[in-house]
Structures are given as C-alpha cells and as structure tokens.
ROBABA-453052 format. One record per residue: residue number from 0; x, y, z of N, C-alpha, C in turn; residue in one letter. Coordinates in steps of 0.05 Angstrom, whole numbers. Layout:
# residues N
+--------+--------+--------+--------+--------+--------+--------+--------+--------+--------+--------+
| lummar |   n_c1 |   n_c2 |   n_c3 |  ca_c1 |  ca_c2 |  ca_c3 |   c_c1 |   c_c2 |   c_c3 | kolvex |
+--------+--------+--------+--------+--------+--------+--------+--------+--------+--------+--------+
|    NUM |      X |      Y |      Z |      X |      Y |      Z |      X |      Y |      Z |      A |
...
+--------+--------+--------+--------+--------+--------+--------+--------+--------+--------+--------+
END
This chain:
# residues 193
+--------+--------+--------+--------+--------+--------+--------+--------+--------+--------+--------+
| lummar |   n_c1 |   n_c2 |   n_c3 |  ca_c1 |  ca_c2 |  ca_c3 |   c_c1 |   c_c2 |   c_c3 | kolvex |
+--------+--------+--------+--------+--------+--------+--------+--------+--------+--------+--------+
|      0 |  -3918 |   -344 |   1861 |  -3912 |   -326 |   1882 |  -3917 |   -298 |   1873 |      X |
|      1 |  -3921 |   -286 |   1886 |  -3928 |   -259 |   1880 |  -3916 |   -237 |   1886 |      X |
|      2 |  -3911 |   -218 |   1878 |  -3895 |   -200 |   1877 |  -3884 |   -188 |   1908 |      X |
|      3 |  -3906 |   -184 |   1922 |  -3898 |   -171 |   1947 |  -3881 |   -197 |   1965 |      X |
|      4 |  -3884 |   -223 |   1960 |  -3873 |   -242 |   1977 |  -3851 |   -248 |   1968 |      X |
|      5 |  -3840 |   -248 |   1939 |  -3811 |   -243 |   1925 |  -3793 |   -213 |   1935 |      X |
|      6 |  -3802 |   -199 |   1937 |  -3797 |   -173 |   1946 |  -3788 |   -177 |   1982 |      X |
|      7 |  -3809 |   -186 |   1992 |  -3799 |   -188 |   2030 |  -3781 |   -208 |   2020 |      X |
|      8 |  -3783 |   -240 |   2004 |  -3757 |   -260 |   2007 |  -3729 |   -248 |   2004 |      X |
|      9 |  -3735 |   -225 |   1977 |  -3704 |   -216 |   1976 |  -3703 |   -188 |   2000 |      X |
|     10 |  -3707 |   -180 |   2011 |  -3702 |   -169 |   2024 |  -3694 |   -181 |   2053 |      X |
|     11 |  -3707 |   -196 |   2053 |  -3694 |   -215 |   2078 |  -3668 |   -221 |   2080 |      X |
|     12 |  -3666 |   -242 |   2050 |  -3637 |   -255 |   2044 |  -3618 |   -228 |   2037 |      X |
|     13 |  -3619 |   -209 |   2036 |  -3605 |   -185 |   2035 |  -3603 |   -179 |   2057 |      X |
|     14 |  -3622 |   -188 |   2074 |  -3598 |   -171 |   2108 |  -3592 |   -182 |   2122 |      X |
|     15 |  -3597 |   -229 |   2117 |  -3585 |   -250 |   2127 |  -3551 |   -245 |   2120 |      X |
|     16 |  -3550 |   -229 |   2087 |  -3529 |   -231 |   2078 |  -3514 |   -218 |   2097 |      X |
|     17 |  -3528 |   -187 |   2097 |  -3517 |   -166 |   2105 |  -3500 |   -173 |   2138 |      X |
|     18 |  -3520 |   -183 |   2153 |  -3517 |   -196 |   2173 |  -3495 |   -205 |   2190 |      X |
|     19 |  -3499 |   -229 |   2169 |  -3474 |   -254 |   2166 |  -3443 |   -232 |   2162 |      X |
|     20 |  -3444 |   -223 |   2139 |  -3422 |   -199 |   2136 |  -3409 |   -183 |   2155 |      X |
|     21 |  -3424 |   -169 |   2174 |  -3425 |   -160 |   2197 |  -3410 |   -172 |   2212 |      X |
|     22 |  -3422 |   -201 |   2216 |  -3421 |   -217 |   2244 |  -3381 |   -232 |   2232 |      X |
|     23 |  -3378 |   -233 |   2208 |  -3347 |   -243 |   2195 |  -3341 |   -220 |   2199 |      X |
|     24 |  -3347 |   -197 |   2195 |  -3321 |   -172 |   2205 |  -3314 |   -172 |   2230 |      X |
|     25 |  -3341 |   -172 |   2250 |  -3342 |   -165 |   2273 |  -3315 |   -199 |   2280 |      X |
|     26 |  -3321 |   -212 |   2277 |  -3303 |   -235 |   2285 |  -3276 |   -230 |   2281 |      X |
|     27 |  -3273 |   -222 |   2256 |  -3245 |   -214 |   2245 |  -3229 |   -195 |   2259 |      X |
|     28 |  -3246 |   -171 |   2273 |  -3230 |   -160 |   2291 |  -3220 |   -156 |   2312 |      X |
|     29 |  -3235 |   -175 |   2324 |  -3240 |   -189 |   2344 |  -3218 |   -208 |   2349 |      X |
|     30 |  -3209 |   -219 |   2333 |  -3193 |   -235 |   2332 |  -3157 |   -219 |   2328 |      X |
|     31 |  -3165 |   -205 |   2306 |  -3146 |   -180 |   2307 |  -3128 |   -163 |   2337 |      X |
|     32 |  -3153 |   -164 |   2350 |  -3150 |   -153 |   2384 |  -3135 |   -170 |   2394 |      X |
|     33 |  -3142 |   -196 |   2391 |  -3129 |   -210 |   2412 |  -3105 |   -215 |   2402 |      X |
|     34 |  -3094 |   -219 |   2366 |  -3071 |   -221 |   2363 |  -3056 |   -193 |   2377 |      X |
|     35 |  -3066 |   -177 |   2375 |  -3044 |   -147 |   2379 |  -3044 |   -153 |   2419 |      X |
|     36 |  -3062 |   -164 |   2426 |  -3055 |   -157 |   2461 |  -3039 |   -186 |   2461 |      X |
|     37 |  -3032 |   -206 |   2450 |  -3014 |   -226 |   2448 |  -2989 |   -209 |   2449 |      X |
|     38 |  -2983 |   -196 |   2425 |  -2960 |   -182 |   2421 |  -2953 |   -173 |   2442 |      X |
|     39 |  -2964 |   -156 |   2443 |  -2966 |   -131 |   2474 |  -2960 |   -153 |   2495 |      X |
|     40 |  -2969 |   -172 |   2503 |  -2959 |   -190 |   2529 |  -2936 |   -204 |   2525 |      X |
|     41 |  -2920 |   -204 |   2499 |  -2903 |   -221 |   2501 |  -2877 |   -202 |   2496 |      X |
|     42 |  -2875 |   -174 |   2501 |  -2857 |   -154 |   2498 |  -2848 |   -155 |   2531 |      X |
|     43 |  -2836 |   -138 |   2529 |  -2813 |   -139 |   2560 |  -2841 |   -132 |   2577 |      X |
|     44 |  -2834 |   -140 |   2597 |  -2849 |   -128 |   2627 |  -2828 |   -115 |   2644 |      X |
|     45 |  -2849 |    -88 |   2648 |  -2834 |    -79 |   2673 |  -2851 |    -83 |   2697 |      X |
|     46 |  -2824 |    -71 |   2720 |  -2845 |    -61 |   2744 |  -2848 |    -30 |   2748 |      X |
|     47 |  -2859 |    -30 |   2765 |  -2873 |     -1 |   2771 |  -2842 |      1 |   2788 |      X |
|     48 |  -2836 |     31 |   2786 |  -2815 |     33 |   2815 |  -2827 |     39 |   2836 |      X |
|     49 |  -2803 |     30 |   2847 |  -2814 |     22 |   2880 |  -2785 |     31 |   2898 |      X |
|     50 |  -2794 |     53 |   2918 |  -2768 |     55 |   2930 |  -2762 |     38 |   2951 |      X |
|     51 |  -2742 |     42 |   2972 |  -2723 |     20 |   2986 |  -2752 |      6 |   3009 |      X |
|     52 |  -2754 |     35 |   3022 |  -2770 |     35 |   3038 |  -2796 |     21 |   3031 |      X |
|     53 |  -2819 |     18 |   3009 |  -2837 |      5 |   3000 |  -2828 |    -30 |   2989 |      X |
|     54 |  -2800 |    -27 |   2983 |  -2793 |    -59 |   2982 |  -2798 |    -71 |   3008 |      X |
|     55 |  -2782 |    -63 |   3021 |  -2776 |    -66 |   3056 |  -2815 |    -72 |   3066 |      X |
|     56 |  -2826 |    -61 |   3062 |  -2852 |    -65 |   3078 |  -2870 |    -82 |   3061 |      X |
|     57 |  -2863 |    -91 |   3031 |  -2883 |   -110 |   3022 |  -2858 |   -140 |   3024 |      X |
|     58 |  -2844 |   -132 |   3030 |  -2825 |   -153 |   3038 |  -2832 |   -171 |   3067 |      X |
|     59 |  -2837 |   -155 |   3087 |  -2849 |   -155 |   3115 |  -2883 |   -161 |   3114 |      X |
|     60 |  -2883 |   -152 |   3094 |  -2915 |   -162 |   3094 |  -2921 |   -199 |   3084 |      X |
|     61 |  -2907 |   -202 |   3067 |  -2903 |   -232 |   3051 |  -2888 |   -247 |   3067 |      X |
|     62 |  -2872 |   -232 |   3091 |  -2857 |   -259 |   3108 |  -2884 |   -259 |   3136 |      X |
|     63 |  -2899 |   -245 |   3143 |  -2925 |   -247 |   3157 |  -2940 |   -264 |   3152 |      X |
|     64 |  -2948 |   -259 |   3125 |  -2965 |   -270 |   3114 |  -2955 |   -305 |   3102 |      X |
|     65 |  -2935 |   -310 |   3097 |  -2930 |   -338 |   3092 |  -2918 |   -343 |   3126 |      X |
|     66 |  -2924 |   -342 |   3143 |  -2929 |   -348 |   3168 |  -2906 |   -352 |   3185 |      X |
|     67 |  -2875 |   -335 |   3171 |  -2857 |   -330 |   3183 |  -2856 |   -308 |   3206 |      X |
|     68 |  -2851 |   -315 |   3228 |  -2860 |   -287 |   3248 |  -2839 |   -272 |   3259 |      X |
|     69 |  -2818 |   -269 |   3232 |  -2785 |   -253 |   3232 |  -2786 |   -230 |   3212 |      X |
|     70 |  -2807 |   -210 |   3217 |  -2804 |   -190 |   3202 |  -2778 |   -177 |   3204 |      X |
|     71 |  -2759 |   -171 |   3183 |  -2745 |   -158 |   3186 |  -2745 |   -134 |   3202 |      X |
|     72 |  -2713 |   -108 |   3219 |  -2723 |    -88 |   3233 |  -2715 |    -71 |   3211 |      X |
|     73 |  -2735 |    -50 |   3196 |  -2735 |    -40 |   3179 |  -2707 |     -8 |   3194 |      X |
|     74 |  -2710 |    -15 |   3212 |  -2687 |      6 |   3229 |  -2663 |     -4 |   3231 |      X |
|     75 |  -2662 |    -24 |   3227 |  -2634 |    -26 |   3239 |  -2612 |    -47 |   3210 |      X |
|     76 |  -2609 |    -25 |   3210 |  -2589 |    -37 |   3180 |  -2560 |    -19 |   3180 |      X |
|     77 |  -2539 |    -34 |   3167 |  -2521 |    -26 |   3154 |  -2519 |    -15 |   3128 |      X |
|     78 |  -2498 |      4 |   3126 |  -2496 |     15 |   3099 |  -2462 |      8 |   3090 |      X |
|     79 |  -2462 |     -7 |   3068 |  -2435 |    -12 |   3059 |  -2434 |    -10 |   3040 |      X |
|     80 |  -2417 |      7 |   3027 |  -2409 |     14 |   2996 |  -2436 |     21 |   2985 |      X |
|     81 |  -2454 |     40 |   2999 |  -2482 |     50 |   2985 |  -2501 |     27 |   2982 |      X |
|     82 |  -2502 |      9 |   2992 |  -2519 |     -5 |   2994 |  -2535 |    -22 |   3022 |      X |
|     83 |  -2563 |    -25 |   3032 |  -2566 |    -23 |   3055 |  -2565 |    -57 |   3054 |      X |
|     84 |  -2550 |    -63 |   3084 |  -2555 |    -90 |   3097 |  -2573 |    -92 |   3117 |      X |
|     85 |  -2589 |   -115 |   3123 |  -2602 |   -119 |   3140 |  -2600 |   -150 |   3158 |      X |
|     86 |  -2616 |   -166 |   3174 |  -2614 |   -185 |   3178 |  -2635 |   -197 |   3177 |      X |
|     87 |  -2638 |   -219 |   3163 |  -2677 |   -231 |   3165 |  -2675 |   -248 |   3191 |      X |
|     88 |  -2655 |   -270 |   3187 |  -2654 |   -286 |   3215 |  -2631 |   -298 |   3214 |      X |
|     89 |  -2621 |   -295 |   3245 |  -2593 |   -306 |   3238 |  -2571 |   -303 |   3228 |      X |
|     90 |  -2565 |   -327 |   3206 |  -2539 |   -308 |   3193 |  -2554 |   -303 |   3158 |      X |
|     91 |  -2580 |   -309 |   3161 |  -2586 |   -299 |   3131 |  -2594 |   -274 |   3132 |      X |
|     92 |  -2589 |   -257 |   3112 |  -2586 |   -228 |   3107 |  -2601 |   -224 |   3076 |      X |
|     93 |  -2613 |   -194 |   3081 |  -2620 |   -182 |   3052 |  -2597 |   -157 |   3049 |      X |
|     94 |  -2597 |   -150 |   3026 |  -2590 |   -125 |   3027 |  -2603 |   -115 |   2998 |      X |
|     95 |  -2607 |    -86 |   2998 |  -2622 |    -73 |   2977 |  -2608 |    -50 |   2962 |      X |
|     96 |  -2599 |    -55 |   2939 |  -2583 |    -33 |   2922 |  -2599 |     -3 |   2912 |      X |
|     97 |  -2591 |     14 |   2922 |  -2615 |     28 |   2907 |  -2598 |     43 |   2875 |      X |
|     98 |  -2617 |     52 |   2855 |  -2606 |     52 |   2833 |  -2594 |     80 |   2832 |      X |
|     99 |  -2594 |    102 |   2853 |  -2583 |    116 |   2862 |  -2578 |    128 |   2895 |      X |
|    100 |  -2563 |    117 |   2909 |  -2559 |    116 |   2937 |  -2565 |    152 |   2939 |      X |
|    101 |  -2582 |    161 |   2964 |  -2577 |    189 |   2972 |  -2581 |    180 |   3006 |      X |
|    102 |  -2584 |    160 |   3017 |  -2592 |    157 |   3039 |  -2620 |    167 |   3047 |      X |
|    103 |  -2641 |    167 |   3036 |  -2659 |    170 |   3041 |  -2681 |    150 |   3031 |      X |
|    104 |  -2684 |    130 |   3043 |  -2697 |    103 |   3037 |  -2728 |    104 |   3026 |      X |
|    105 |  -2745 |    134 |   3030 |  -2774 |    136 |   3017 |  -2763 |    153 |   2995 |      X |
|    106 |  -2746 |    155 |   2991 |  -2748 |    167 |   2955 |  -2729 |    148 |   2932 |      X |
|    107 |  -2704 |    136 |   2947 |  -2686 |    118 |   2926 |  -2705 |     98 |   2924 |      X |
|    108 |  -2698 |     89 |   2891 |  -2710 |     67 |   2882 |  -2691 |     41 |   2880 |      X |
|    109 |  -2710 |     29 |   2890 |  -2696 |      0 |   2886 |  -2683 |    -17 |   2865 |      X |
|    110 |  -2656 |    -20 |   2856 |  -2650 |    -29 |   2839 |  -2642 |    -73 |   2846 |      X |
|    111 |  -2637 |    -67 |   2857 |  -2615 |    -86 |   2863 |  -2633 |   -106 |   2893 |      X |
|    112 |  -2636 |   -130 |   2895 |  -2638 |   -142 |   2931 |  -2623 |   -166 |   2932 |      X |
|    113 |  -2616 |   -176 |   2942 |  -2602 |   -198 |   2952 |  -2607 |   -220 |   2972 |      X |
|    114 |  -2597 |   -244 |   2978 |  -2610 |   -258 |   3000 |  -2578 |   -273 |   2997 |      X |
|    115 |  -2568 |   -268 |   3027 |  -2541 |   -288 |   3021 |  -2540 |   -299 |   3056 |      X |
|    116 |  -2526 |   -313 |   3053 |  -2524 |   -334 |   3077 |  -2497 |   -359 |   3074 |      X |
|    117 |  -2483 |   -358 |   3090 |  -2461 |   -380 |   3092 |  -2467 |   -400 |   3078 |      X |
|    118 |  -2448 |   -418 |   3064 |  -2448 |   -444 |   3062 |  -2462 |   -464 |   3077 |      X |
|    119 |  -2445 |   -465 |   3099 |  -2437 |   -477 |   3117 |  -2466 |   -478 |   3129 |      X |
|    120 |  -2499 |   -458 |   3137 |  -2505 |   -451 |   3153 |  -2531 |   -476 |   3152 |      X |
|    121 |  -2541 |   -479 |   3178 |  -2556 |   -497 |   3187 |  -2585 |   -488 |   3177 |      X |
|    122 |  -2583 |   -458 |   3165 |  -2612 |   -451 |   3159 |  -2621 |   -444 |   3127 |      X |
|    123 |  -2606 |   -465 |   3118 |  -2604 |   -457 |   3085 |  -2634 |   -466 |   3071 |      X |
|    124 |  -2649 |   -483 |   3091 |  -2676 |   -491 |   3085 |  -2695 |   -457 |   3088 |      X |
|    125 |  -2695 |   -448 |   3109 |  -2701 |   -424 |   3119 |  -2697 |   -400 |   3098 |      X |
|    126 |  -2670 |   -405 |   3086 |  -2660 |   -380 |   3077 |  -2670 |   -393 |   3049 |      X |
|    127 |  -2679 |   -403 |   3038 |  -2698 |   -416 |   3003 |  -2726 |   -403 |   3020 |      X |
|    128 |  -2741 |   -405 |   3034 |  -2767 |   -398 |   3043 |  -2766 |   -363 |   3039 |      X |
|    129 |  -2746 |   -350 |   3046 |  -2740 |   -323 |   3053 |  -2739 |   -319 |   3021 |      X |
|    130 |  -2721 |   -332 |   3006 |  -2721 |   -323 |   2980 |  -2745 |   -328 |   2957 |      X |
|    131 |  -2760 |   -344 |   2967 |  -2786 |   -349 |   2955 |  -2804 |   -327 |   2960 |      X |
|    132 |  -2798 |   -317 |   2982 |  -2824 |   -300 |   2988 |  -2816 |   -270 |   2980 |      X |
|    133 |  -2785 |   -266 |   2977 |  -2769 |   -245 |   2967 |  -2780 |   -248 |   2938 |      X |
|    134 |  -2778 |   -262 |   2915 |  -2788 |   -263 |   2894 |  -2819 |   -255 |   2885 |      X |
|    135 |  -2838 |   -271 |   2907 |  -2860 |   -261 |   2905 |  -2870 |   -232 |   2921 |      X |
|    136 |  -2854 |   -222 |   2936 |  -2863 |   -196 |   2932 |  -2848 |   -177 |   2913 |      X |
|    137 |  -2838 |   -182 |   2895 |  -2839 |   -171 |   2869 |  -2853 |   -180 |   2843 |      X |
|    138 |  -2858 |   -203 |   2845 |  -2871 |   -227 |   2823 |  -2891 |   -234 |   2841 |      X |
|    139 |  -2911 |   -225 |   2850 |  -2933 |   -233 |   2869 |  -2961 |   -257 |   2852 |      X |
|    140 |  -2948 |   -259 |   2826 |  -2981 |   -273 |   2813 |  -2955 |   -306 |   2801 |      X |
|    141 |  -2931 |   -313 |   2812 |  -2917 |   -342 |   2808 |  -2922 |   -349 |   2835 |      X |
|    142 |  -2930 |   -377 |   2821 |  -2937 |   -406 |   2840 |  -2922 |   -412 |   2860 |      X |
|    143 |  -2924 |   -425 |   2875 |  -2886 |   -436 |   2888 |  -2878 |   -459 |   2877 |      X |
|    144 |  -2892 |   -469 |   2854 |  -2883 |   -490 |   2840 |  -2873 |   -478 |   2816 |      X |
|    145 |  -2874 |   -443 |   2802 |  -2863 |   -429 |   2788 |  -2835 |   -417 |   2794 |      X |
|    146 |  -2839 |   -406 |   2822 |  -2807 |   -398 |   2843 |  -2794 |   -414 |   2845 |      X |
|    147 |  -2803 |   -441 |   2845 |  -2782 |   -458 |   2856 |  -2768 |   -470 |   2821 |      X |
|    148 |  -2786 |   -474 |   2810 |  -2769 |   -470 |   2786 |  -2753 |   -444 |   2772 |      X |
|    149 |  -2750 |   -428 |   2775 |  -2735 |   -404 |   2771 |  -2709 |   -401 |   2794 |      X |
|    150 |  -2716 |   -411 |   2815 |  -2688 |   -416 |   2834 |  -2672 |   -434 |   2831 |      X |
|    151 |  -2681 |   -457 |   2820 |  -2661 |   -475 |   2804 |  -2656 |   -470 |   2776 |      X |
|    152 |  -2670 |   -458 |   2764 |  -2658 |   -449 |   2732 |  -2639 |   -431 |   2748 |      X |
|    153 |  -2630 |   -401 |   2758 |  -2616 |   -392 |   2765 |  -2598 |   -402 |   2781 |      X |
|    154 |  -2595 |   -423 |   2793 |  -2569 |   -437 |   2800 |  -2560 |   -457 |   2779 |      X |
|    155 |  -2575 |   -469 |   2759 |  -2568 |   -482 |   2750 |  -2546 |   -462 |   2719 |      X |
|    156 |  -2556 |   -442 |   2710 |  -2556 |   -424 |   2690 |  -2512 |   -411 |   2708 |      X |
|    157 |  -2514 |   -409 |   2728 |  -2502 |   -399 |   2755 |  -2465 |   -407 |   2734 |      X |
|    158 |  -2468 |   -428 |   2723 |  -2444 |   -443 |   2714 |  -2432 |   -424 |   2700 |      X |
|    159 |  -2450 |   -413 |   2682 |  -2446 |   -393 |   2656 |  -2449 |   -363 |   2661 |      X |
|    160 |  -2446 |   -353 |   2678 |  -2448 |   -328 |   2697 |  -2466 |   -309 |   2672 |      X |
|    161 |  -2489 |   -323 |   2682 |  -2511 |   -306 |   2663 |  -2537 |   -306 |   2692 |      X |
|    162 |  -2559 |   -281 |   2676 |  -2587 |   -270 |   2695 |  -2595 |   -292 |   2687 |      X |
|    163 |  -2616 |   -306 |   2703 |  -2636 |   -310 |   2690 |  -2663 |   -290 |   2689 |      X |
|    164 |  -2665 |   -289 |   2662 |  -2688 |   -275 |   2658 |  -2713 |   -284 |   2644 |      X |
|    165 |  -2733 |   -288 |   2650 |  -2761 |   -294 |   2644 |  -2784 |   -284 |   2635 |      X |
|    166 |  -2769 |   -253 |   2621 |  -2792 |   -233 |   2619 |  -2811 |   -226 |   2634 |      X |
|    167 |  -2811 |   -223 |   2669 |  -2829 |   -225 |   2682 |  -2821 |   -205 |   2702 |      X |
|    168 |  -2807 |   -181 |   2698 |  -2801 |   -154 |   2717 |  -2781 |   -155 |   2723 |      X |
|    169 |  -2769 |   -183 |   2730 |  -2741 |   -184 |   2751 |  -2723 |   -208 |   2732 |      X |
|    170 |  -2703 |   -203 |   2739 |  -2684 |   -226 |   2731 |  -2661 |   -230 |   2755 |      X |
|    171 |  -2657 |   -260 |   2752 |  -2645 |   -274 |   2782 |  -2621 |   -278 |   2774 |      X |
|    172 |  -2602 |   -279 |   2797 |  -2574 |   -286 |   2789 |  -2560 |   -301 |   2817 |      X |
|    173 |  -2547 |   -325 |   2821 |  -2541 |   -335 |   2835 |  -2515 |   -340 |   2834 |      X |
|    174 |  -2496 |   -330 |   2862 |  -2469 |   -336 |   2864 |  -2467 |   -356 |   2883 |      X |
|    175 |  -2443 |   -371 |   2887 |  -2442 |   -401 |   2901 |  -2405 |   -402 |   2899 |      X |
|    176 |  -2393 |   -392 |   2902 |  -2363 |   -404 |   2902 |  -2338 |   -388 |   2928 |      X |
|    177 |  -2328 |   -394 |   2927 |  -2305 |   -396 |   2946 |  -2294 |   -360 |   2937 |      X |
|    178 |  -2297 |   -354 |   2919 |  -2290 |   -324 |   2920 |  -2305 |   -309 |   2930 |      X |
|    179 |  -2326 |   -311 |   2936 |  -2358 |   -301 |   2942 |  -2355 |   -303 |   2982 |      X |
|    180 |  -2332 |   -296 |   2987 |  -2329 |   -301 |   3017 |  -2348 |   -329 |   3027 |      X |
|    181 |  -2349 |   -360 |   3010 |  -2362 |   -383 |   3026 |  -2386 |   -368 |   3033 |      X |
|    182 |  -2398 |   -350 |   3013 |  -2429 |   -352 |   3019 |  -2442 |   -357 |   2987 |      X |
|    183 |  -2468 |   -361 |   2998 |  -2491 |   -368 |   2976 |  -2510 |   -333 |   2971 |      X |
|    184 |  -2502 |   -334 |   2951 |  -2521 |   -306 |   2946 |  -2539 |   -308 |   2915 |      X |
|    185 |  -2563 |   -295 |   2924 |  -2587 |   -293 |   2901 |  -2593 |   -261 |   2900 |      X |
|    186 |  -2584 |   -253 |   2876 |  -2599 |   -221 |   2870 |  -2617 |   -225 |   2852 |      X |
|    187 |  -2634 |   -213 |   2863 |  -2657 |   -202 |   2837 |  -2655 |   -175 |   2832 |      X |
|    188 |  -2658 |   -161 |   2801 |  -2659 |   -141 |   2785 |  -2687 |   -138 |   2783 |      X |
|    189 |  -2693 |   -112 |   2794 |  -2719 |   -102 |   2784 |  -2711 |    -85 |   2759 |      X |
|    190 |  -2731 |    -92 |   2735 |  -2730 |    -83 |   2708 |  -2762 |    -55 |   2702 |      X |
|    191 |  -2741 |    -32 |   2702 |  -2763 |    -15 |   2696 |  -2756 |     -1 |   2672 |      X |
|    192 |  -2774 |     11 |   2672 |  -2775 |     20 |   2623 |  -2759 |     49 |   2632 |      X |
+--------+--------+--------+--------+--------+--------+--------+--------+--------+--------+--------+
END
C-alpha cells in the first residue's frame, strides 16, 4: 500500500471514530432530556386560574357539548356564606367557592366547585353525567373510563375523610352521610402554584 492510501485509510477511520463519538454524545443527551422532562412531568401540576365566571361558561360549554341541553342560568344563582349556588337540573346543584369572595364573578378565582343532590333523588344517574363533565372541564385530556375511575376512588377513599389527589390540577372529595343534610356531595379543588 502506499503512502497516500494509508494516509486517506487513517483519516477516514479518524472521523468514523470521530463520528461515532458525536453520534454517543449526541444520544447521551438526548436521553438526558428526556430523563429531566420525566422529572418535570411527574412534579405537581397546576392549573392556570380561572375565575368564577370562566368556570361557569366552560362548564356550559361541556354540558352542550356532551349533548346535555340544561345549560346552567349563569344569572340566576344564590349567594350563601360567600359562595355562589346554582341549579343544573332539578334538585342537582353546583356551587362555586371562590378563593376570595368580592362578588364580582369576572375577577374572583375559583377555588372550590361542588355537585350535590339528595340521596333520595331519582336523578342520581344524571347528577354522575353532570359530575363527569364538571371534572372534564377542568381535566379536559381524562377518558371517561379515567373519570369514572377517580369518582369511585373518591368515594371509595370517602371512609377516611381524605382528597383524592392524582397529581392532575384538581383533587376530589366526596361526602355521603346523614350529617351532610341526606345529600351526596363531590368537590373538586383547583390546585394553582
């Protein structure tokens, strides 16, 4: 072999090396990325705040849209102990806590919502549909095969008067007993940083 063809071989195999080197760093950090956005996804989630008034209309929008045709009347509500009541249908009811009451529904933010309804009431099928769709317009990217598991973990959890929380913006809490004036109630906590 001759000099100039030993000369191009190693220069070749010097930038196959070089190359390859490159292409193991480039991987390495690469991989690096995705451990750190792992991290990052598995730390708390919040939500964005959202005041009374913007709950209220993506609330009305998700009972439209899952083909309920009982938009709540965003006018006509009660105020008791700083917190607004409304009626979805019947005798099932929302009501929305805000995390500082001033009566002014486009600036208080939403802390607190609820979905409660009698024992007793003939529309407790109705009033699970209302609270499904209550969940997903805060949690808009869970399944209804995700909701519906999270409404039984929170009744089931219900014994031990604990949230359930799932790292996922909101945490659920379900009351069910005879001190609870014989009604069934579900709050969700919106969680902001």
């Amino acid at each position: 072999m001759n000099k100039k063809v030993k000369k191009i071989l190693t220069i070749s195999l010097i930038l196959i090396i070089s190359l390859f080197g490159i292409f193991l760093e480039i991987n390495y950090l690469l991989n690096k990325k995705k451990q750190e956005q792992k991290v990052i996804q598995t730390g708390p989630i919040y939500l964005k705040k959202e005041t009374v008034q913007t709950t209220l209309e993506k609330y009305n929008t998700k009972i439209l849209d899952n083909g309920m045709n009982t938009p709540i009347n965003i006018d006509d509500y009660v105020i008791q102990n700083n917190i607004y009541h409304y009626t979805i249908y019947e005798d099932i009811s929302l009501y929305i806590k805000p995390i500082e009451y001033t009566g002014n529904q486009t600036k208080e933010i939403t802390y607190d919502l609820g979905i409660y309804y009698p024992k007793d009431t003939i529309n407790e099928g109705k009033a699970k549909i209302y609270l499904k769709i209550l969940i997903n317009s805060n949690i808009n990217k869970l399944s209804d095969e995700k909701t519906e598991k999270l409404i039984n973990e929170a009744i089931e959890i219900s014994k031990e008067a604990k949230d359930l929380n799932k790292n996922i913006g909101i945490s659920i809490r379900y009351f069910d007993s005879d001190t609870n004036n014989n009604y069934k109630e579900f709050v969700i906590r919106r969680h902001y940083e």
